[in-house]
SESEVO-382769 format. One record per atom (N, C-alpha, C, O): x, y, z; residue in one letter. Coordinates in steps of 0.2 Angstrom, whole numbers, plus 5000, padded with zeros to 4 digits. Layout:
XYZA/...
//
This chain:
477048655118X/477248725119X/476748755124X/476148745123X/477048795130X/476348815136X/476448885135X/477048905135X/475948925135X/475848985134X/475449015140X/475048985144X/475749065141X/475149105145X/474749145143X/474649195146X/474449135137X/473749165134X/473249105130X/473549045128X/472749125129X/472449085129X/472449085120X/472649135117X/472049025116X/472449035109X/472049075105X/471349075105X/472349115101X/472049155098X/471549135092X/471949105087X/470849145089X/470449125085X/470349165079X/470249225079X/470249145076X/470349175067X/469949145063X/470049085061X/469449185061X/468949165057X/469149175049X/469349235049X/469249145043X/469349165038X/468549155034X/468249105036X/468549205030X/467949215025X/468049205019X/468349255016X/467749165016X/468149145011X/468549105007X/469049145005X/468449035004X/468848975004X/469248984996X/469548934994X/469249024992X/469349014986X/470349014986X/470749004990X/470549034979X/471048994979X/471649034982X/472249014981X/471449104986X/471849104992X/471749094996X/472249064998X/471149105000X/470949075006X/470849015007X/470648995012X/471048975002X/471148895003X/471748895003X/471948845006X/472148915001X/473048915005X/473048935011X/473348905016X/472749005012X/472849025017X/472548975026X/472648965032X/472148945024X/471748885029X/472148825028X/471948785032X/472648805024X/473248765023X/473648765028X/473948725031X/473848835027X/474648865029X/474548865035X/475148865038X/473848875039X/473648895046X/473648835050X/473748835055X/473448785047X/473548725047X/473848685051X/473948655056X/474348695044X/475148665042X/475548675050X/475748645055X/475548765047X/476248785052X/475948825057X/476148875059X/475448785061X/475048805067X/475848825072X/475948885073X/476148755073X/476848765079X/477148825077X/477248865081X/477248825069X/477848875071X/477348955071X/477649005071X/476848965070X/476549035071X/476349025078X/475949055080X/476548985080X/476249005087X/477049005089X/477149025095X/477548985087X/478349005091X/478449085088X/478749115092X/478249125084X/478349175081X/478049215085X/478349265086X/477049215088X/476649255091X/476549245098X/476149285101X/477049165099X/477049175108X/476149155110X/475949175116X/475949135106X/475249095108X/475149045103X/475449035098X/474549005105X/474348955099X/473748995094X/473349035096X/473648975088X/473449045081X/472948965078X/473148915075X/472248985081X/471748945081X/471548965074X/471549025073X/471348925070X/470648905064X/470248915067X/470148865070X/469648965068X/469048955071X/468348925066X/467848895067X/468648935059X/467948905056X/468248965048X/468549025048X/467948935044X/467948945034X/467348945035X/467048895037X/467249025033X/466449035029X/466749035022X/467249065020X/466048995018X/465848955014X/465248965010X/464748995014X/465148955004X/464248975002X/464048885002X/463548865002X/464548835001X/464248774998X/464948725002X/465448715000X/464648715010X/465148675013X/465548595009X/466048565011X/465148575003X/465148525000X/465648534994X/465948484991X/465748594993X/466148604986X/466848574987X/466948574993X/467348554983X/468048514982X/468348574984X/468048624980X/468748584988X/469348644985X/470048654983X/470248594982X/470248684984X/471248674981X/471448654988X/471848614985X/471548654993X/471648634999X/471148615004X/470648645007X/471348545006X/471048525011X/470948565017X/471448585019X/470248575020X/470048605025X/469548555028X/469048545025X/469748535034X/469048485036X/468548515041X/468548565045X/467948475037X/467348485036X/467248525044X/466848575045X/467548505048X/467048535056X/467148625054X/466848665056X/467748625049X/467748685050X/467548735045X/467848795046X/467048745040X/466548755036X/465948785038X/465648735041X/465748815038X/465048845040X/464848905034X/465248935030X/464248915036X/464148965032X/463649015036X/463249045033X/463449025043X/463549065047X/463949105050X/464349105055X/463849165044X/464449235046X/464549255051X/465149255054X/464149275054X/463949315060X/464149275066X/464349315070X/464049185069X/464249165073X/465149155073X/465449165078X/465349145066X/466049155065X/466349185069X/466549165074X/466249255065X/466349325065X/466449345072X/466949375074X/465749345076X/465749375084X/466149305087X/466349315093X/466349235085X/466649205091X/467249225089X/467549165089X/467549265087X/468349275085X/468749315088X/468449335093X/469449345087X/469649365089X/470149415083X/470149475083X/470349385079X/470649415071X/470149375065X/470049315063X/469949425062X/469549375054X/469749425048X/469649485047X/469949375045X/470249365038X/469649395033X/469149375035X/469649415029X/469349435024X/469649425014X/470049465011X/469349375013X/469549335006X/469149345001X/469449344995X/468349355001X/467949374997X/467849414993X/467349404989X/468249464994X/468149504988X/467649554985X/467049564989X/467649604981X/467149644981X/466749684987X/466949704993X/466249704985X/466049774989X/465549734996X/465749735001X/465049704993X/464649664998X/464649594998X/464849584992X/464449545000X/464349565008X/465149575013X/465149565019X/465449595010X/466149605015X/466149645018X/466149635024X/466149705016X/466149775018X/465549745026X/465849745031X/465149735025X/464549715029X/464949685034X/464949715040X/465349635033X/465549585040X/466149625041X/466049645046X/466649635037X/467149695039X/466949745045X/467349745050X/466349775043X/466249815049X/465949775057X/465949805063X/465549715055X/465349675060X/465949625063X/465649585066X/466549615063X/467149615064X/467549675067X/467949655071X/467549725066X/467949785069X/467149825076X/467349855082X/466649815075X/466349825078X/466249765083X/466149785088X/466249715082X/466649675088X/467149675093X/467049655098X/467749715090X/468249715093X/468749695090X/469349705091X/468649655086X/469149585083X/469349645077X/469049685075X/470149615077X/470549645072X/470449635063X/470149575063X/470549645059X/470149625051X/470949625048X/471349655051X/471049585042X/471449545036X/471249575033X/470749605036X/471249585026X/471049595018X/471549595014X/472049625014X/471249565010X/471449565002X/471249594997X/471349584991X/470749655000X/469949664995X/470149734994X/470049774998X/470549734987X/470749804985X/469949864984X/469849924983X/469749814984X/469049834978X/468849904985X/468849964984X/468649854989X/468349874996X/468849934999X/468649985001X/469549915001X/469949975004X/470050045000X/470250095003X/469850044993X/469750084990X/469250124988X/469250184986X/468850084989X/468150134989X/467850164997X/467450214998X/467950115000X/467750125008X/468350135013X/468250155019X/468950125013X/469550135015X/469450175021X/469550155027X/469350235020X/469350305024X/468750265031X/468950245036X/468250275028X/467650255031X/467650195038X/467350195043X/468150135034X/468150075039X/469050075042X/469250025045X/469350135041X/469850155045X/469750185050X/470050175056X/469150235048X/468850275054X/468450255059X/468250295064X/468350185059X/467950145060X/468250095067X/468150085073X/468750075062X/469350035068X/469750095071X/470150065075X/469750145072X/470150205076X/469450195081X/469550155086X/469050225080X/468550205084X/468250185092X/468050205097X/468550095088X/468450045091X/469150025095X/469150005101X/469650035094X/470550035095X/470549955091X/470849915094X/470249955085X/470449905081X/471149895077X/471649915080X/471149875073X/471449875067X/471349845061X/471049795061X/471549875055X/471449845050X/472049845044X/472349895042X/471949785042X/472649775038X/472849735031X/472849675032X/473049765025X/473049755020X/473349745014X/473149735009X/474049725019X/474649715015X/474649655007X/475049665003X/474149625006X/473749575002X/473449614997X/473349584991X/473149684997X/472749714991X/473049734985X/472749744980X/473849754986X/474049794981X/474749754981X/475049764986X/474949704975X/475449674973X/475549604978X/476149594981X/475049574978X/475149514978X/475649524986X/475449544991X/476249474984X/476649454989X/477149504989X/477649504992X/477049564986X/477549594986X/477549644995X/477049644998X/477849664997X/477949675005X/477849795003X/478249815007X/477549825000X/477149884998X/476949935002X/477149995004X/476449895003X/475849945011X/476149955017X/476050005020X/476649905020X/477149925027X/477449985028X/477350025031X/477949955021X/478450035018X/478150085020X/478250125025X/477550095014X/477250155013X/476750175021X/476550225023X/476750125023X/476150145030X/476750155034X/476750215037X/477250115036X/477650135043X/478350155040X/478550215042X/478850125036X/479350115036X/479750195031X/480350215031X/479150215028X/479350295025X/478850355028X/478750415025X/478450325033X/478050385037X/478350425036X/478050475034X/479050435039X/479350515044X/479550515037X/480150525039X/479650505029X/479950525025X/479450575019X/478850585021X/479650615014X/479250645010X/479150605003X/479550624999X/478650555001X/478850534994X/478250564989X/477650574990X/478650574985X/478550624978X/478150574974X/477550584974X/478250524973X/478050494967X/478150404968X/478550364967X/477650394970X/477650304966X/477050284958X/476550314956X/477650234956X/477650214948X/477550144949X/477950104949X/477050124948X/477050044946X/476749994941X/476250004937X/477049934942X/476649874937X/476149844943X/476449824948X/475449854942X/475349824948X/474749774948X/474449764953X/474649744940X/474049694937X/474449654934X/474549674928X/474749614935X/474849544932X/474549514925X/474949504920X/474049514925X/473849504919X/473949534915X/474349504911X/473749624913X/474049654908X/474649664906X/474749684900X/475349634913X/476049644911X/476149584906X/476449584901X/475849544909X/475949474906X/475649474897X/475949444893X/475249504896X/475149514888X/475349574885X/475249564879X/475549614886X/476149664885X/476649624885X/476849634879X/476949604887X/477649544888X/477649504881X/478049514877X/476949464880X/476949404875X/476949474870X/477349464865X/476549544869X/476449564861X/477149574863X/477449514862X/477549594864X/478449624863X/478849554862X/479249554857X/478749504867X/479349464864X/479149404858X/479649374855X/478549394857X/478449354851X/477949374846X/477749334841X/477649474847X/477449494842X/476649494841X/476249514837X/476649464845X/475649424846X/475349504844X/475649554845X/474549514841X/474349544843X/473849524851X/473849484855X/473449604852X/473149604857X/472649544860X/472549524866X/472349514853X/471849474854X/472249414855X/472049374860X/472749394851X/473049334852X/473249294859X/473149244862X/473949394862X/474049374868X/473649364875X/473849324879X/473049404875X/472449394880X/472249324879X/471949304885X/472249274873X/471949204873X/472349164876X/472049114879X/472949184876X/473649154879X/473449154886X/473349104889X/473449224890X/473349234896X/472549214899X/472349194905X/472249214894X/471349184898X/471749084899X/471649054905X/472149044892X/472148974893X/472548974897X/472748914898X/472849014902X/473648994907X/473349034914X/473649034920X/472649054913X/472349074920X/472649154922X/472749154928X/472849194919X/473049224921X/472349294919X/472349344922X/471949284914X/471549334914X/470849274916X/470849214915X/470249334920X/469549294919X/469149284914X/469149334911X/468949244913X/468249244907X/468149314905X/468149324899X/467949364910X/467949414909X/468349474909X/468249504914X/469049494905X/469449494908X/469349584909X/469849614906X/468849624911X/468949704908X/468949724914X/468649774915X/469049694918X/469449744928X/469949754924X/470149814924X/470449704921X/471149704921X/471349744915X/471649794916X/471049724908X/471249744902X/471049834900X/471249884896X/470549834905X/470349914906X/470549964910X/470350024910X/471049934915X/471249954919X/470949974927X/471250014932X/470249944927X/470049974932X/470549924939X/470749954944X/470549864938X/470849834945X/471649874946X/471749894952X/472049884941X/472649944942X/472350014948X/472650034953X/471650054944X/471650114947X/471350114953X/471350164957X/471050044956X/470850064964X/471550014967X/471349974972X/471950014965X/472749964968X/473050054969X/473350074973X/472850104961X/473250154964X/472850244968X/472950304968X/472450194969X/472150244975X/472150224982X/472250264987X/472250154982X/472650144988X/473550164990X/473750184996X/473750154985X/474350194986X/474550284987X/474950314990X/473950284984X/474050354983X/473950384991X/474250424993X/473450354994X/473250374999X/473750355004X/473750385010X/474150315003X/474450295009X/475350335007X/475750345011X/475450355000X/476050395001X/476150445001X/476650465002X/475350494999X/475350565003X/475150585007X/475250635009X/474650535011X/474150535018X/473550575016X/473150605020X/473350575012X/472850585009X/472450555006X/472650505003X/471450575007X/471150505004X/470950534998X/470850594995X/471050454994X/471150484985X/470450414982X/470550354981X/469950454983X/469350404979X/469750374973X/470150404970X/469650314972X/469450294965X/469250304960X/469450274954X/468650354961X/468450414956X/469050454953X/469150464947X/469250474957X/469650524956X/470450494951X/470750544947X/470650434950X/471250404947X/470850404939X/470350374938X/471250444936X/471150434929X/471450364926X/471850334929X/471250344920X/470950274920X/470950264914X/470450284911X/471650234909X/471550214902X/471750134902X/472150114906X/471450094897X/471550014897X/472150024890X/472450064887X/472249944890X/472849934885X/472549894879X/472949874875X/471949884878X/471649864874X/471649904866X/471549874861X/471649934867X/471849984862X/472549974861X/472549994855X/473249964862X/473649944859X/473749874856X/473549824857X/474149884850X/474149854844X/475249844844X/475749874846X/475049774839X/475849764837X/476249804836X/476849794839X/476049854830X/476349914829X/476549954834X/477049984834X/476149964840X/476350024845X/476849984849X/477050014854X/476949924849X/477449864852X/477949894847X/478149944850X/478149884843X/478649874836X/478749954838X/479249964839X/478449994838X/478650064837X/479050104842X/479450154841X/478850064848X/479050074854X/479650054854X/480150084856X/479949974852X/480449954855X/480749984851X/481150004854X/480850004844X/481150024840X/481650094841X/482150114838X/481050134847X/481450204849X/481750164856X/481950204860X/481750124858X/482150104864X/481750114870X/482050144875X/480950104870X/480850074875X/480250044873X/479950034868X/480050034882X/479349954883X/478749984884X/478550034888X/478449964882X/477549994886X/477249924890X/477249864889X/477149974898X/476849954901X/476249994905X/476250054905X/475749954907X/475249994909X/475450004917X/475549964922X/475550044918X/475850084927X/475250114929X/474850144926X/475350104935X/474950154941X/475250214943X/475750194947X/475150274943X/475650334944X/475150374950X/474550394950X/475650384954X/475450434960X/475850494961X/476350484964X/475750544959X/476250594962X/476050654963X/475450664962X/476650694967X/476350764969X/476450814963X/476950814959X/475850874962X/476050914956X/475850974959X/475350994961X/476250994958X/476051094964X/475851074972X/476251034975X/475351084974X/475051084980X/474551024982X/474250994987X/474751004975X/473950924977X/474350864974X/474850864976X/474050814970X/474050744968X/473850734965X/473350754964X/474050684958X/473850644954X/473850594954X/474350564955X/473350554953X/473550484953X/473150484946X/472750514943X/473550414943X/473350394937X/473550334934X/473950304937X/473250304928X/473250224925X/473350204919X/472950164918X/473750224915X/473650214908X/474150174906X/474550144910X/474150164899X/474650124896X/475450184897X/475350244899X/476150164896X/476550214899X/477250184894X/477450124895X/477550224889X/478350204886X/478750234892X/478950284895X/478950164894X/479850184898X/480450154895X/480450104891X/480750194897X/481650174891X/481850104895X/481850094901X/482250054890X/482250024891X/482749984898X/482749924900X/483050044899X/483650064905X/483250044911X/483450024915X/482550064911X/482450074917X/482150024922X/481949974919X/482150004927X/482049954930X/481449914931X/481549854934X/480849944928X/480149924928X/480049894922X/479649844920X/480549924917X/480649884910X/480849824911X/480549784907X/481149784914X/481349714916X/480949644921X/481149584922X/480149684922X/479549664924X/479349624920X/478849644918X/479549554917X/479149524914X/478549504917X/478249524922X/478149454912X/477749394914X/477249434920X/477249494921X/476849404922X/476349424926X/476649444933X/476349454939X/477349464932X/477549484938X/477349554939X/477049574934X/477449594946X/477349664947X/477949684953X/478249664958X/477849734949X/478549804955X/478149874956X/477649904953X/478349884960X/478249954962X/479049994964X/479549974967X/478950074959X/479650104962X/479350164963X/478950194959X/479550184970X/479350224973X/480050284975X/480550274977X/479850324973X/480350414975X/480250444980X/479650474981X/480650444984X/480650474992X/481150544990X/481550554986X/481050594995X/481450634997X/482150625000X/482650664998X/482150575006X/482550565010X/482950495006X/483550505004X/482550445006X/482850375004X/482850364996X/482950314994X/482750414992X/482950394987X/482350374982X/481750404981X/482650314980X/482550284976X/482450224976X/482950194973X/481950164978X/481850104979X/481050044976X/480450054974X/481350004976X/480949964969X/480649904974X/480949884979X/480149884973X/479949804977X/479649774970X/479349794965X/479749724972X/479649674967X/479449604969X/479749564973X/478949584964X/478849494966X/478249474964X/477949524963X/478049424963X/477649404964X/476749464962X/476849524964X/476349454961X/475749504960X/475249484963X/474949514967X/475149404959X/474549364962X/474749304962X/475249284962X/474149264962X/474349194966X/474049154972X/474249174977X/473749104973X/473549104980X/474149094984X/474349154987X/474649044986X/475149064988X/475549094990X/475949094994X/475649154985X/476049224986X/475249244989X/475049194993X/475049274989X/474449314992X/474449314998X/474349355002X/474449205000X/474149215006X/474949205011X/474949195017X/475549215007X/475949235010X/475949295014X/475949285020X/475749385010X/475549435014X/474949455019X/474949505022X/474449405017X/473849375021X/474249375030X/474149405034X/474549325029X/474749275036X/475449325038X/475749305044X/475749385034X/476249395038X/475749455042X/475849465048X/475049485039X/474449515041X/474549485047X/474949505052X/474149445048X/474049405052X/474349385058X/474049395063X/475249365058X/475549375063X/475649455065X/475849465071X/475549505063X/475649565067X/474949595071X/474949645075X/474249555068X/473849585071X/473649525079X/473249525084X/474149485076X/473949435085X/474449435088X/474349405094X/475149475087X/475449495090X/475249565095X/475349575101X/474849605091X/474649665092X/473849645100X/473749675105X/473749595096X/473149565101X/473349545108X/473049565114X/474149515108X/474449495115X/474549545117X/474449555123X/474849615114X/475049655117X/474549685120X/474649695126X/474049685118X/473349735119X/473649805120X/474149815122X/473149865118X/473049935119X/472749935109X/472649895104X/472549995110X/472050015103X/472850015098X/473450025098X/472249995093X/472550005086X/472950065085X/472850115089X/473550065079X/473750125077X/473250175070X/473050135066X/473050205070X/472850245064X/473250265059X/473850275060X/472950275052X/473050295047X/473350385047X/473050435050X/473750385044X/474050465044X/473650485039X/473950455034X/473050525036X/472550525032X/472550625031X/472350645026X/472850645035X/472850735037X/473250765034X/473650805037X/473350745026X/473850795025X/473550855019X/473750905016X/472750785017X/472150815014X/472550855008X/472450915007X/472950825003X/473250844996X/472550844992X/472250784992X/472350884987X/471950884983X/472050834979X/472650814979X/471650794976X/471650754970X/471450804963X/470950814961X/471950814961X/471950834954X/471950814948X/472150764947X/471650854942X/471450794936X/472050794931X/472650824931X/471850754928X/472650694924X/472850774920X/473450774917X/472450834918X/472650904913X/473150934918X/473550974914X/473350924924X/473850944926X/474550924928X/474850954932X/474750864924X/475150834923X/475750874919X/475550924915X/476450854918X/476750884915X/477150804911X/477350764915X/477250784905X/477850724905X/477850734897X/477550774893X/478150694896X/478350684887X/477850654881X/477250674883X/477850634876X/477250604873X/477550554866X/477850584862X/477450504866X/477350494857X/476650474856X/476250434858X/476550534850X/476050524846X/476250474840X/476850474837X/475750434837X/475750404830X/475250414827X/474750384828X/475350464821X/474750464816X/474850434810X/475450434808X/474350394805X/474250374799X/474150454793X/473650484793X/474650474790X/474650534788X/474650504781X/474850444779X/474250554775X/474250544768X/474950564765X/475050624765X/475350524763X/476150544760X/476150584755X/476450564749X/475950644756X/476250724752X/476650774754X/476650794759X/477050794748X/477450844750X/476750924754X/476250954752X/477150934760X/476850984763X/476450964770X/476251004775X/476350904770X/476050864777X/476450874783X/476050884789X/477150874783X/477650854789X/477450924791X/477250924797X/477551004787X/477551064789X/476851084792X/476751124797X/476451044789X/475651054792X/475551034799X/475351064804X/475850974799X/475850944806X/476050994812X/475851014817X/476850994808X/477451024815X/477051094816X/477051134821X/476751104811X/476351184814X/475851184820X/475751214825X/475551114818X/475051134823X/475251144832X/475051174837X/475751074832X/476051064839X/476551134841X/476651144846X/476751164836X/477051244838X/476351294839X/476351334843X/475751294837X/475251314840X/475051314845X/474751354848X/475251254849X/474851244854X/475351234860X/475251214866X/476151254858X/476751264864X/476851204865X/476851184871X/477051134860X/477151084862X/477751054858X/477751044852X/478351064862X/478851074856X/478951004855X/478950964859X/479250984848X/479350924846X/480050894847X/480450934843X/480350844849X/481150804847X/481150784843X/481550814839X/480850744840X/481050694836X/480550664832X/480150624835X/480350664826X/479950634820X/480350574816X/480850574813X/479850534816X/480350484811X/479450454807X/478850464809X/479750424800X/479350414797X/479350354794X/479950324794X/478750324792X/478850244790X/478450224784X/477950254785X/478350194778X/478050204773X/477550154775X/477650114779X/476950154771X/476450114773X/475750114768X/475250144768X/476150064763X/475550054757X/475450134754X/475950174752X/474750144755X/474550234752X/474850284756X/474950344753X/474850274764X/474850324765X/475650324770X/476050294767X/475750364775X/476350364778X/476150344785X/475550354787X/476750304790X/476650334797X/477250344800X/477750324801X/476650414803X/477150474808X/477150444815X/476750414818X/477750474817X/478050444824X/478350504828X/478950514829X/477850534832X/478250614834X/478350594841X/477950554844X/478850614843X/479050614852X/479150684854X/479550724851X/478950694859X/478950774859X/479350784865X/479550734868X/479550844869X/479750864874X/479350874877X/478850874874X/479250874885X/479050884892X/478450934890X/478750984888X/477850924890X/477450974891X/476550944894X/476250894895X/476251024895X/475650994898X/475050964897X/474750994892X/474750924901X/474350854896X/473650904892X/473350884887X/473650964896X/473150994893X/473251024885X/472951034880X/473951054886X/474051074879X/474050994875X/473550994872X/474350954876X/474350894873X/473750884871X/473650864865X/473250894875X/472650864869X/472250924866X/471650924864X/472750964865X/472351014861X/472551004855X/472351024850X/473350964855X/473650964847X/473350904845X/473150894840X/473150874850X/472850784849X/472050814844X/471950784838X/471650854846X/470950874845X/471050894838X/470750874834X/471550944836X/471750984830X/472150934823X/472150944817X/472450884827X/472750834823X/471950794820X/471750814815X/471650764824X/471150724821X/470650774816X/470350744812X/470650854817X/470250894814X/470750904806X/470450944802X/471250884804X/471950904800X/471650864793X/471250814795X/471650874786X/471450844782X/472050784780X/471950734777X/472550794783X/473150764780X/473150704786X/473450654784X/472950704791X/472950644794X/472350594794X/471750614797X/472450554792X/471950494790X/471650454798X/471150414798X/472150474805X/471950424812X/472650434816X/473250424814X/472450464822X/472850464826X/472950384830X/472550354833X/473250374829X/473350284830X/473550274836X/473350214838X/473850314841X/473950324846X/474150384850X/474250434846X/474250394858X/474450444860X/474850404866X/474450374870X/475450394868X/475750354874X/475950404878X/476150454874X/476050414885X/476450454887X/476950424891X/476850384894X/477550454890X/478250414892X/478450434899X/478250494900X/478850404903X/478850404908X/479650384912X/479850334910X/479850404915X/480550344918X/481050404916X/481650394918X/481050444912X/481750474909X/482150504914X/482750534913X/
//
């Protein structure tokens, strides 16, 4: 095939078991990305810390080094696979400050430095691109960057950690406790050795700082996303849940609430009807609420080396397409500067479960407290339990602040033995 551009060179950093697909697939289907980009889409060189290590995908040795820096400046587009804050963040910006356009998959880094190394590549007339940081292979960050710009959306709701769905899945369909299901998912590779990004929810709330910032155009720290793990549920709050007709899922929730933003991470009951309820297994979706377009769901794959480095490489052809075209990068719409506001301004439903002492005069003690504090109640159901009883309140729409004042008063109540949970429900 003869081109009139000279072929374009791409450094990737980092061989692990995306970036060793992703050096496969560059490979493999060199011909056909170069009939799609209208030039030839050069390998320039895999940095590496140990050129000698085996990896999941053949890459040959000439092209391994472990000089970043000569990489990096002989480039034209570099891939970024490594992960975490340093030294990426480092060559990220010694790559944009090159000239050369940047890849990532590094939710960690777009979310904490985002703003900073967007303002960075406007700068330069760079580009930088992300489509890999939040849901895998799912196709997410375009929509929300170009394809619902000119739109207004209210609210994105997502499964967006793999892991966690995937052990919520095993406690509801075969009853597993917490500890059981997480062993399942540490043997099947689905959690790390260490698995408390995931189980704690932190890798969800910088997945939904990123979204947050790209569907109200405003920058939303990672600080800022409130932040509960699922580790604290228990079989019982599985069994209790499906029993009122819905699923718990741990969601990343972004929405508008008066004049500012919430974003948020916690465990979340949706009715079973709803569409995020049929997310098994370590899959992820995101449903997102527009103004104009409604109501629309993406779905697929989370993680993966080969889902990943599917949105890796579709990255990749738009920023060497971008390269033939030449003229400066597009920017981030970032000026709409919506407050980040705290998770007490929230407004949504609740089921609380407490272990209550079985006497007559408890139920009226309780129902009183939640009429003190304006949180009115639906529905109580009750379940016997050895000595004591449990209570199961689901209440109507109200605000997370009074919420935890009936929460503070209940634990302060002689009649309740343990607030066993508090879920807030969601999807209605």
């Amino acid at each position: 095939m003869q081109t009139a551009y000279r072929p374009i060179r791409v450094a990737l950093l980092g061989a692990g078991s995306v970036g060793s697909q992703v050096a496969r697939l560059l490979i493999e289907n060199r011909d056909e990305l170069a009939q799609r980009v209208g030039t030839d889409v050069e390998l320039a060189g895999v940095l590496v810390r140990d050129p000698n290590l085996t990896r999941d995908a053949v890459i040959p040795k000439n092209l391994l080094t472990s000089d970043a820096e000569k990489l990096i400046l002989g480039s034209d587009i570099v891939i970024e696979l490594l992960g975490g804050i340093e030294p990426a963040k480092t060559y990220v910006r010694m790559a944009l400050e090159s000239g050369a356009d940047v890849v990532t998959a590094n939710k960690a880094l777009i979310a904490a430095h985002g703003p900073e190394l967007f303002d960075l590549a406007e700068q330069l007339g760079a580009q930088l691109y992300f489509e890999a940081a939040v849901g895998g292979a799912i196709p997410i960050i375009r929509p929300l960057r170009e394809s619902l710009a000119g739109d207004k959306v209210n609210r994105v709701m997502g499964i967006v950690n793999g892991t966690t769905n995937f052990i919520l899945d095993r406690m509801e369909s075969t009853g597993a406790d917490f500890d059981e299901a997480l062993a399942e998912a540490t043997a099947l590779g689905y959690a790390e050795a260490d698995p408390t990004a995931d189980i704690e929810g932190f890798d969800a709330a910088s997945k939904a700082a990123i979204l947050a910032s790209l569907a109200f155009h405003s920058e939303v720290p990672v600080e800022k996303v409130y932040r509960e793990g699922i580790s604290a549920i228990t079989a019982i709050t599985i069994e209790t849940a499906r029993q009122a007709g819905y699923t718990v899922k741990l969601l990343a929730i972004c929405e508008r609430v008066g004049e500012g933003l919430v974003a948020r991470v916690h465990p979340t009951l949706i009715p079973l009807t709803h569409p995020l309820a049929a997310v098994r297994g370590a899959y992820n979706a995101v449903f997102v609420e527009a103004e104009s377009a409604g109501q629309l769901m993406f779905y697929g794959a989370g993680a993966g080396g080969t889902q990943t480095a599917s949105a890796v490489l579709g990255d990749l052809v738009s920023a060497a397409k971008r390269h033939l075209a030449g003229g400066p990068g597009l920017s981030d719409s970032v000026h709409a500067d919506l407050e980040s506001l705290p998770v007490q301004e929230i407004e949504t439903r609740y089921q609380i479960t407490l272990q209550v002492l079985d006497l007559p005069g408890v139920l009226a003690s309780i129902a009183s407290i939640f009429a003190t504090h304006d949180v009115s109640v639906e529905t109580v159901s009750q379940t016997p339990a050895e000595e004591d009883a449990l209570l199961t309140v689901m209440t109507h729409r109200a605000s997370e602040s009074d919420l935890e004042q009936v929460v503070a008063s209940l634990r302060k109540n002689e009649a309740v033995r343990n607030v066993t949970s508090v879920i807030r429900v969601e999807g209605m």
